[in-house]
N, C-alpha and C positions, 0 to 999 in steps of 0.2 A: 688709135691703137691703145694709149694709153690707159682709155674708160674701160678697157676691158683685162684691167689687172683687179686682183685683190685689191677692198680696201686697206690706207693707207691709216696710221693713227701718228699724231703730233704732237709735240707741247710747242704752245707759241713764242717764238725770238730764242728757238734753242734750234744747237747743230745737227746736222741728218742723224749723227751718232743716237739722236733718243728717237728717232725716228723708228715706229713698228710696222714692217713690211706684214706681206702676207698674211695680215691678220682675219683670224678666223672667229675670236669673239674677245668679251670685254666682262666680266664679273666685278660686281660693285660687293666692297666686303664692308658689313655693318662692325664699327669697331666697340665691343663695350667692354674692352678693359680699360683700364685707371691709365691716368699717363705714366705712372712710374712703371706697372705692369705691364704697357706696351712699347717702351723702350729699349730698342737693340742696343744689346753693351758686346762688347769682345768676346768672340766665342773661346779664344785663350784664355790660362790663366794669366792675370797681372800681376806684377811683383814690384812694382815700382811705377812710380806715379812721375810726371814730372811736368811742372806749373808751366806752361808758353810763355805765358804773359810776364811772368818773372824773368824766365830764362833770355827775351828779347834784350833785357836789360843789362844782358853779362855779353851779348853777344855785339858783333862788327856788322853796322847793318848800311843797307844801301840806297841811293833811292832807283827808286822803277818807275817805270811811268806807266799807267793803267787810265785808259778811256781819257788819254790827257792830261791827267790829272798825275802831278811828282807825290808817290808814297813811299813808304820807307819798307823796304824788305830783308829780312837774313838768308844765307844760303840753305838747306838741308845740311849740306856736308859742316858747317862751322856749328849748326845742332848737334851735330852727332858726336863732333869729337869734342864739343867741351864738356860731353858727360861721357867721354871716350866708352860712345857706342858704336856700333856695325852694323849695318842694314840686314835685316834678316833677306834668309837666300830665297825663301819664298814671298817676301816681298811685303809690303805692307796693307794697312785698311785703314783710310780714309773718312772718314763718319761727320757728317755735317747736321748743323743744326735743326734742317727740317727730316733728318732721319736718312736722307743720303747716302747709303754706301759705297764706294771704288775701291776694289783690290788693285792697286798700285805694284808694278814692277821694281824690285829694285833698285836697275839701273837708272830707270827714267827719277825713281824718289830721289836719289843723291841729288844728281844733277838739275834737278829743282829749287826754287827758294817760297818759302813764304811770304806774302806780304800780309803786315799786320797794322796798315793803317788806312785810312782812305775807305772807299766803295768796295763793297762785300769783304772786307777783311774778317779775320783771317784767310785769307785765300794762298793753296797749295796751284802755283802754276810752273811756268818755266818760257824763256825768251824760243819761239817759236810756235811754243804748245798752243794747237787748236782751241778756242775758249771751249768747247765740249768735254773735253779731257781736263779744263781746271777745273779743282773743286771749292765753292764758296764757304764763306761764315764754319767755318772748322770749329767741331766739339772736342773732336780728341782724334789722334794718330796712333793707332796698335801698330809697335812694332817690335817681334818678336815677346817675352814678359815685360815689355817696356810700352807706358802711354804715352802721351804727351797732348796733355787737356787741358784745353783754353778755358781761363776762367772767364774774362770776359764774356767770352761764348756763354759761358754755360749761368754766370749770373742772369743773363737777358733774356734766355729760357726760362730758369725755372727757381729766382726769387718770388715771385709770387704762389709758386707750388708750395715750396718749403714755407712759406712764411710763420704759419701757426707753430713751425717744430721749433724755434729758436728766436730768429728775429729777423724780419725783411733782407736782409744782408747778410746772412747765413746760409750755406748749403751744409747739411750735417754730415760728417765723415763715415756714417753708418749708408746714408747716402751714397756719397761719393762713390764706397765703396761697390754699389749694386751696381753703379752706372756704369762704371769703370771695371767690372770683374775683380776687383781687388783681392787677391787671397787673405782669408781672415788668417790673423797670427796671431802669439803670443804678445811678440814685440815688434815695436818699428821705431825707424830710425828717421826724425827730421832733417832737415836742411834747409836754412834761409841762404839767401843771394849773400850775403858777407861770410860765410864758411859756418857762422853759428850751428850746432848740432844740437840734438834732445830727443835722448831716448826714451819714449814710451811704453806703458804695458797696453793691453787691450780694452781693458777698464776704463783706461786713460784717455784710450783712443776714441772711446765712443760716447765720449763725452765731447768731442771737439766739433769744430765746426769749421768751415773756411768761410773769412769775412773778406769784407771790401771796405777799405780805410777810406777816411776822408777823400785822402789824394788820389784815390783809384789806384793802391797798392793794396795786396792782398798777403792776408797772415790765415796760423792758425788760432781760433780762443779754446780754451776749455770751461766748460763750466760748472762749477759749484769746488773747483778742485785748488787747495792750497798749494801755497807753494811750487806751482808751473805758470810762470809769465805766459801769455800770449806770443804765438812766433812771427812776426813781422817780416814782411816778401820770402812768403815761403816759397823754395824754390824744387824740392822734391820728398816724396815719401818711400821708405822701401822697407820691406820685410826684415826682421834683423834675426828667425827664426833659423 
């Protein structure tokens, strides 16, 4: 009985969830734009940026145990409220590093944690959730004008893209800002992990870069520009327009 259903299509060691029934055909798309140009960013506008990989660091994290292995995770909900956010009502977008998208429900985002060590980290799951419905290696989280993008993440993509615009270790904030939908402003307003603050113009702004320290902490530089230190574990950017 079976042989005489539509063909089936798969991806292999994944859940029924990517499984295509009733398939009727299969179109191969030749891609020839640049990788910057064929990069999904947020179809919202952004207003504020906020570092993962810093924010780990302010946060109460746990261990989880994935494929056996004890990694270290934080809730969604101890995310939200130490930058005393809200989950937007329509829910969130999920964007992983090989271009992956999931419109994420609300309720289920709360009640989820990330794990940000170990095998496919960053990974958005939750104790019960189907592996189908996790999503791996996380670039950034749209929620509501709020992102939350992994640097980690997004150094291991696309330090060798940026290389020539600054220096191997550099993602330029002119950058950032394409990838992340950022609204171009007048001003914006930093924040490191210790309260430090420094407000920028836009001149200023685009002149900067996000690096990767020695210690595998992350600041912002500026370059050619007097009298602005470097921001060390930057932990968010926002519009101050």
């Amino acid at each position: 009985q079976e042989s005489h259903y539509p063909i089936r299509a798969a991806i292999a060691d994944e859940r029924s969830m990517y499984w295509v029934y009733q398939l009727s055909g299969i179109e191969l798309m030749i891609d020839e734009m640049s990788a910057s140009e064929a990069e999904e960013k947020p179809a919202a506008p952004t207003n504020k940026i906020v570092f993962m990989e810093t924010a780990f660091t302010l946060l109460d994290a746990l261990d989880y145990t994935y494929n056996d292995s004890i990694d270290r995770a934080v809730s969604v909900d101890s995310l939200l409220n130490r930058f005393n956010l809200s989950v937007n009502l329509n829910g969130v977008n999920i964007h992983a590093v090989d271009d992956f998208n999931k419109a994420e429900k609300s309720d289920i985002f709360k009640q989820g944690y990330i794990k940000y060590t170990g095998e496919d980290s960053p990974i958005f799951l939750a104790p019960g959730m189907p592996k189908g419905m996790q999503v791996k290696n996380i670039l950034w989280i749209k929620n509501g004008d709020t992102i939350y993008f992994n640097e980690k993440t997004a150094f291991a993509k696309y330090q060798n893209t940026f290389a020539g615009l600054l220096d191997m270790y550099g993602i330029p904030l002119n950058e950032l800002e394409n990838l992340t939908g950022f609204n171009e402003a007048n001003h914006y307003f930093l924040m490191a992990s210790d309260g430090f603050t420094e407000a920028i113009d836009r001149e200023t702004f685009l002149r900067g870069s996000l690096y990767m320290d020695e210690h595998g902490g992350y600041g912002i530089s500026f370059e050619g520009m007097d009298g602005i230190n470097p921001i060390k574990n930057i932990i968010s950017i926002e519009i101050s327009d």
